[in-house]
C-alpha positions as CSV (number, residue, x, y, z in Angstrom):
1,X,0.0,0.0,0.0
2,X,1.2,3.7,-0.5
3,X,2.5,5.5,2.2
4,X,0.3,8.1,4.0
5,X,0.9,11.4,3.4
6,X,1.9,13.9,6.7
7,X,-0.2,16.4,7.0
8,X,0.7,19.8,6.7
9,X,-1.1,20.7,10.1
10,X,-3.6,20.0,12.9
11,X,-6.3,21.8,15.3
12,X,-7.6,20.5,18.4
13,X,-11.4,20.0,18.8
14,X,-12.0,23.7,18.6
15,X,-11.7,24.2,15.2
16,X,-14.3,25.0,13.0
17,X,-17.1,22.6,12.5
18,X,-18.2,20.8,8.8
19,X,-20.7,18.0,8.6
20,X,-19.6,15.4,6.7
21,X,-15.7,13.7,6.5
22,X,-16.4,14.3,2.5
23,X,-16.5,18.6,3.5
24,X,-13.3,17.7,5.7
25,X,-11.3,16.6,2.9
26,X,-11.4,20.5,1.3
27,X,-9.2,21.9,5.0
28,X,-7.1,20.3,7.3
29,X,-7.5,17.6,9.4
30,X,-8.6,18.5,13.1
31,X,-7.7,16.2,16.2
32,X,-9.5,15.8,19.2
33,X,-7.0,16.5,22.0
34,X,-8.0,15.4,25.8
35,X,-4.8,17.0,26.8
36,X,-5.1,17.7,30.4
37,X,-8.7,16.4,30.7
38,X,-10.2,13.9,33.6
39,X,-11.8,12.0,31.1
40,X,-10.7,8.8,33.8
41,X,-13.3,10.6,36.5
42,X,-15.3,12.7,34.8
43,X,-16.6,10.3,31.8
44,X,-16.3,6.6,33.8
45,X,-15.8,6.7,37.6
46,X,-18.6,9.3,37.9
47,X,-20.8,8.6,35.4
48,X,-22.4,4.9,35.7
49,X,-20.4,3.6,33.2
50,X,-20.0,0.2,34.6
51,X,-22.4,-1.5,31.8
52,X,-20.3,0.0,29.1
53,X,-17.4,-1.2,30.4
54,X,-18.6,-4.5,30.8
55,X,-20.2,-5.0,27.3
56,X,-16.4,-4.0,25.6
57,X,-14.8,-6.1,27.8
58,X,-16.7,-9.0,26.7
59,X,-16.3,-8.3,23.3
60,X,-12.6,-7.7,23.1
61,X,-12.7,-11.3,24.9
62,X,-14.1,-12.9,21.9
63,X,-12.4,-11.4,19.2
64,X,-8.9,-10.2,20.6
65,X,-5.9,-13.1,19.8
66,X,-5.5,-14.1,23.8
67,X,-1.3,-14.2,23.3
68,X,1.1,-12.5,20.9
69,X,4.6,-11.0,20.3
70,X,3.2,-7.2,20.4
71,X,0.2,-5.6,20.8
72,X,-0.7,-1.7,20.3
73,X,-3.4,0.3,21.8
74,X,-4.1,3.4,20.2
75,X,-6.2,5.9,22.4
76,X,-5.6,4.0,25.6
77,X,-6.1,6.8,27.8
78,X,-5.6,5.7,31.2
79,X,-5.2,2.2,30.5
80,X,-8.4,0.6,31.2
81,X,-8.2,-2.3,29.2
82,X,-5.0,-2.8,29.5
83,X,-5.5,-6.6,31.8
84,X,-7.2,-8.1,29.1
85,X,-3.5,-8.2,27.2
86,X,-1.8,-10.2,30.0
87,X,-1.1,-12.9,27.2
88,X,1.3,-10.6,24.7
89,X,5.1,-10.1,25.9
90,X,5.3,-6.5,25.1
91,X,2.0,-4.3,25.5
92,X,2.4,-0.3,23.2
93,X,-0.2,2.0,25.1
94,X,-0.3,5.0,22.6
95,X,-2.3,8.4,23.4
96,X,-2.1,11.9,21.6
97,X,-2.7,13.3,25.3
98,X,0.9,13.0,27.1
99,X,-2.0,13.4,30.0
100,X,-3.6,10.8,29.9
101,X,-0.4,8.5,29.1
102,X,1.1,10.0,32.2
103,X,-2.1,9.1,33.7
104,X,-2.0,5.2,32.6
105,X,1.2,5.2,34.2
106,X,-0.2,5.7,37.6
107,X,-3.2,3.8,37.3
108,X,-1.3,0.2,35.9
109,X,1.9,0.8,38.2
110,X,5.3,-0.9,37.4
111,X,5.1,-3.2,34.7
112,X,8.2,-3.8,32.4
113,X,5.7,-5.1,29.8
114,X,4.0,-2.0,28.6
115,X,5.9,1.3,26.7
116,X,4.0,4.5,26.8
117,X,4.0,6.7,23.8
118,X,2.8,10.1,22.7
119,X,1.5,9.2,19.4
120,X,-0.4,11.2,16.4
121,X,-2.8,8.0,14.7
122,X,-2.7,9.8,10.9
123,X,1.6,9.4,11.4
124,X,2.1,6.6,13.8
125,X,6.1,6.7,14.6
126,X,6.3,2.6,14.6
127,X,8.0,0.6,11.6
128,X,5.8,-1.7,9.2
129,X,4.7,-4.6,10.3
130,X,5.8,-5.0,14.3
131,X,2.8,-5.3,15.5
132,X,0.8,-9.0,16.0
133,X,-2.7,-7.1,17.3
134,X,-3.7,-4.1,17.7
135,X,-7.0,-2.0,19.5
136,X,-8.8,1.0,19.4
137,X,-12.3,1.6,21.4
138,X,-13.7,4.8,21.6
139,X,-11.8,7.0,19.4
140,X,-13.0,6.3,15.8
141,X,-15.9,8.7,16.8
142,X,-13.2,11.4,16.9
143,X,-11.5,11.2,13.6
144,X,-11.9,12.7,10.8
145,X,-9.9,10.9,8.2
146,X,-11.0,7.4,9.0
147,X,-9.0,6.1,5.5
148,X,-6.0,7.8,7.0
149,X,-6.1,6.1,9.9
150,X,-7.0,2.9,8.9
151,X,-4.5,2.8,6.5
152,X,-1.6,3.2,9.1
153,X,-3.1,0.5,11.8
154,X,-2.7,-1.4,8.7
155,X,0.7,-0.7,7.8
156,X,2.2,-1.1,11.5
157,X,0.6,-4.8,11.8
158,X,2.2,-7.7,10.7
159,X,0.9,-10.2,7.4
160,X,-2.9,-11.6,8.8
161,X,-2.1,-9.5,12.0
162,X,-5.7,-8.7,14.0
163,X,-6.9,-5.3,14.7
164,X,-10.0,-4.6,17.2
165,X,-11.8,-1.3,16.5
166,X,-15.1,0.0,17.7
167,X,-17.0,2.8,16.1
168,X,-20.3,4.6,16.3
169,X,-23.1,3.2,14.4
170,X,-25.2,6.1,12.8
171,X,-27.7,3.5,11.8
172,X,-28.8,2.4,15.5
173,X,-32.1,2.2,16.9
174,X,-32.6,5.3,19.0
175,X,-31.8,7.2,16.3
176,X,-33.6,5.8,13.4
177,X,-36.7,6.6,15.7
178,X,-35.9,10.2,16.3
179,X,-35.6,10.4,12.6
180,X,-38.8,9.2,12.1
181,X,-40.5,11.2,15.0
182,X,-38.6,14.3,13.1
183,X,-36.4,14.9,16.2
184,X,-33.5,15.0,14.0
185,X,-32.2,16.7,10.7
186,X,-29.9,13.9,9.7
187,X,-30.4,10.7,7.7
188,X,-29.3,7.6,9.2
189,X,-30.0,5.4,6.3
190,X,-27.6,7.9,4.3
191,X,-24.2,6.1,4.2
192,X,-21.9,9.4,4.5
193,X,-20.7,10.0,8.3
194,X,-22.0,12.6,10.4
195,X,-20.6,15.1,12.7
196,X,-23.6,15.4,15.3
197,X,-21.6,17.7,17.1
198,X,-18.1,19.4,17.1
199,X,-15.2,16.2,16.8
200,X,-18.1,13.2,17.5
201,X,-18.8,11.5,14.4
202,X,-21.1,8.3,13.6
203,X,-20.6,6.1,10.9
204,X,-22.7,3.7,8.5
205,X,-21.9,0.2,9.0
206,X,-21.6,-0.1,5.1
207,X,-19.9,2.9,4.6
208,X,-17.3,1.3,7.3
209,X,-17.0,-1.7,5.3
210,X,-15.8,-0.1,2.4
211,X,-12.7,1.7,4.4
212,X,-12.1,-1.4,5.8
213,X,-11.7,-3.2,2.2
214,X,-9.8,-0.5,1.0
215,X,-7.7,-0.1,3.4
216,X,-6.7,-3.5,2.8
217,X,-8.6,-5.5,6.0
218,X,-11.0,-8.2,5.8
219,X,-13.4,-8.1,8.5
220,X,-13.7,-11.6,10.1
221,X,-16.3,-10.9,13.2
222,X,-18.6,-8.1,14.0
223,X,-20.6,-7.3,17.4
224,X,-23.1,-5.4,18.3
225,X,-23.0,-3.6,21.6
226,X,-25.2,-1.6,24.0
227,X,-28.2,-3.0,23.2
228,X,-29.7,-1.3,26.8
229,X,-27.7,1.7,26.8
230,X,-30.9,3.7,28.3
231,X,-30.7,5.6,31.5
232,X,-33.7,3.9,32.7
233,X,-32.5,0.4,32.1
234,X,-29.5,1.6,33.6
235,X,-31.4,2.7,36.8
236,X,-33.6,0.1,37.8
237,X,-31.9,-3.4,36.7
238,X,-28.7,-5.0,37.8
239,X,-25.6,-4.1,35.5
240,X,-24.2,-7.6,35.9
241,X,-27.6,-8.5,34.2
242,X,-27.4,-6.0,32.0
243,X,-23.4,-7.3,30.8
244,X,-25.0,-11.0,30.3
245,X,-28.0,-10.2,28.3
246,X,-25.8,-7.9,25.9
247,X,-23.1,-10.8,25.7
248,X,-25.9,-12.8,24.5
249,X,-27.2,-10.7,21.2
250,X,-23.8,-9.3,20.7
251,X,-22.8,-12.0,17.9
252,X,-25.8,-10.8,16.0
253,X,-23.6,-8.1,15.2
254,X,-23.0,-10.5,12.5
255,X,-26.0,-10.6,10.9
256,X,-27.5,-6.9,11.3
257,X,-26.0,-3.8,13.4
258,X,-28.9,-1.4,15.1
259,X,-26.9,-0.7,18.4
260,X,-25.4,2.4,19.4
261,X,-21.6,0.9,19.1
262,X,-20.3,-1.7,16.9
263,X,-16.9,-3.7,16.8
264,X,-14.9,-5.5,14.4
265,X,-12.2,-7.8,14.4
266,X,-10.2,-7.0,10.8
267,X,-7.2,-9.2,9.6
268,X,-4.6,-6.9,7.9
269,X,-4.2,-8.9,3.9
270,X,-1.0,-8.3,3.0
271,X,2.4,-10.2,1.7
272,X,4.3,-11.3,4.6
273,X,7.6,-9.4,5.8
274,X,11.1,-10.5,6.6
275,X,12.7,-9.5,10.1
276,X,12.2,-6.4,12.0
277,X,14.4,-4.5,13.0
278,X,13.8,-1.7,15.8
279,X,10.9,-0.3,17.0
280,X,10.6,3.3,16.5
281,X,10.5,5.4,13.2
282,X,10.1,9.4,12.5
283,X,6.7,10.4,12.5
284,X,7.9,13.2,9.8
285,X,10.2,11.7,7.3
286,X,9.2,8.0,7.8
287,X,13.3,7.4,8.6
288,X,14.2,4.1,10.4
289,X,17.1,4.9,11.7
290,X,17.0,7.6,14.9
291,X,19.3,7.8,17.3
292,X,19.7,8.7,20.9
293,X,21.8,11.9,21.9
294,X,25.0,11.6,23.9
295,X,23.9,14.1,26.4
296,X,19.8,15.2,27.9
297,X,18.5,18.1,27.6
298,X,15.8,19.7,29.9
299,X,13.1,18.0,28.1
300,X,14.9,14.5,28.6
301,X,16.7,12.1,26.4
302,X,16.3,13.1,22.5
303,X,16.0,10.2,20.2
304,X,17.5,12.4,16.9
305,X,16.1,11.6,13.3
306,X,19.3,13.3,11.4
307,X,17.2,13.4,8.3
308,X,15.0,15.9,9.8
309,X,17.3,17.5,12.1
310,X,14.7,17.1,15.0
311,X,14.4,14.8,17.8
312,X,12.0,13.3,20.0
313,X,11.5,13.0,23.4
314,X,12.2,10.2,26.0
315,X,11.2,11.5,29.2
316,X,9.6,9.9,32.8
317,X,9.6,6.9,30.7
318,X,7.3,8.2,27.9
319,X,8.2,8.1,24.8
320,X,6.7,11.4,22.7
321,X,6.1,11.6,19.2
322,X,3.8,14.7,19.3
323,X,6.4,17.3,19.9
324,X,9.7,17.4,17.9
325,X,12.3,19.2,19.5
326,X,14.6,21.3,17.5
327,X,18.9,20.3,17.7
């Protein structure tokens, strides 16, 4: 596959709003940036999130490899799925928010397994083909170049490698009735994503297929989740009873996808690749080859890319591939 092109720039969720990823195309590509946000409090501890939680658990069960070589997270936040990957020797928590990364450090404690890194999805600094799995919940709803993305998660996996993602479904119940009931403007049946509001998109399930295919993954397995994500189910009946009567429906995910949140398990189809060598590659210029200066410098250890003349930062045992550093 071709190489993804860097972008020339990036906004934070407050840039300007457009409705469709089709209008996005015409400007630059915005990134949703949780940088210094308490999304760990303020989104699951305090907010009954307990059946959500449950119901991806579950899911990445059944469709996550159990053991591996290397796995990647991309958007891991604070780490909370991080125990379902006791089986893979080396666990890659990525996070465009050094926050949050900083954040999974506390939460998960000492663990020689895992390396934290600052990382940009549309320029992932990893070599082709290192990882054996890799998994993203919750942050396809914030991206607005979806081929982009795809199309590096696919390049850092290894020949038949497995990737877990989760997106949005704009063709779900709830809001095929507020269509109908004219409670609101947009078309679910319509297969082009929308931006319902500023940096939280939903997808059509076919639509998704199609970047899927051409990104060059073959879906194997699709589940259906939240099928009693409502406040008053919520309320009044158990959430353990709640996690087991999702479980059950989830593999009709297979067969038809009406819930709020769907995932995938997608096999990356490509020609198989000789021995890797390193870890790490510039985020800018694509170069292999970056090396770590003889002295620190107030922002840590640089990792230097001599191509570019910039160098990245190792610091607190973070890796970060968001902010080059000038030598």
């Amino acid at each position: 596959m071709s190489s993804v092109t860097p972008h020339v720039s990036r906004f934070t969720f407050h840039a300007s709003r457009v409705n469709t990823l089709e209008e996005e195309k015409t400007s630059v590509t915005r990134v949703c940036d949780y940088e210094g946000s308490n999304y760990r409090t303020e989104f699951w501890e305090n907010e009954n999130r307990g059946y959500e939680d449950g119901v991806e658990r579950i899911a990445v069960n059944k469709m996550l490899p159990p053991t591996g070589e290397r796995l990647l997270e991309i958007g891991g936040g604070f780490g909370r799925l991080v125990d379902l990957y006791s089986g893979y020797k080396q666990v890659v928590l990525s996070d465009y928010a050094r926050t949050q990364v900083e954040e999974a450090q506390q939460y998960l404690g000492t663990d020689d397994r895992i390396v934290y890194v600052v990382a940009d999805i549309y320029n992932l600094p990893f070599v082709d083909n290192l990882f054996d799995s890799s998994i993203m919940i919750r942050v396809m709803h914030h991206l607005t170049d979806v081929p982009d993305a795809l199309g590096e998660i696919q390049r850092i996996l290894r020949a038949d490698g497995t990737s877990v993602i989760e997106y949005a479904n704009k063709r779900n119940v709830k809001a095929i009735a507020r269509w109908l009931l004219r409670q609101q403007n947009w078309h679910p049946f319509k297969h082009d994503p929308i931006e319902f509001v500023e940096m939280n998109f939903n997808f059509h399930p076919r639509w998704m297929h199609e970047q899927f295919a051409q990104a060059g993954f073959q879906i194997n397995n699709k589940r259906s989740l939240s099928h009693y994500r409502i406040q008053l189910l919520k309320k009044y009946i158990p959430t353990d009873l709640l996690i087991k009567l999702d479980a059950m429906v989830q593999p009709t995910g297979n067969y038809w996808q009406l819930t709020p949140s769907i995932m995938v398990e997608a096999q990356a189809k490509k020609e198989p690749h000789g021995k890797i060598s390193g870890l790490f590659r510039c985020p800018q210029c694509h170069n292999q080859q970056l090396y770590m200066a003889d002295n620190p410098t107030d922002e840590g250890e640089l990792m230097i890319c001599h191509p570019c003349q910039i160098g990245w930062t190792y610091r607190d045992g973070i890796y970060d591939f968001k902010t080059p550093q000038s030598i």
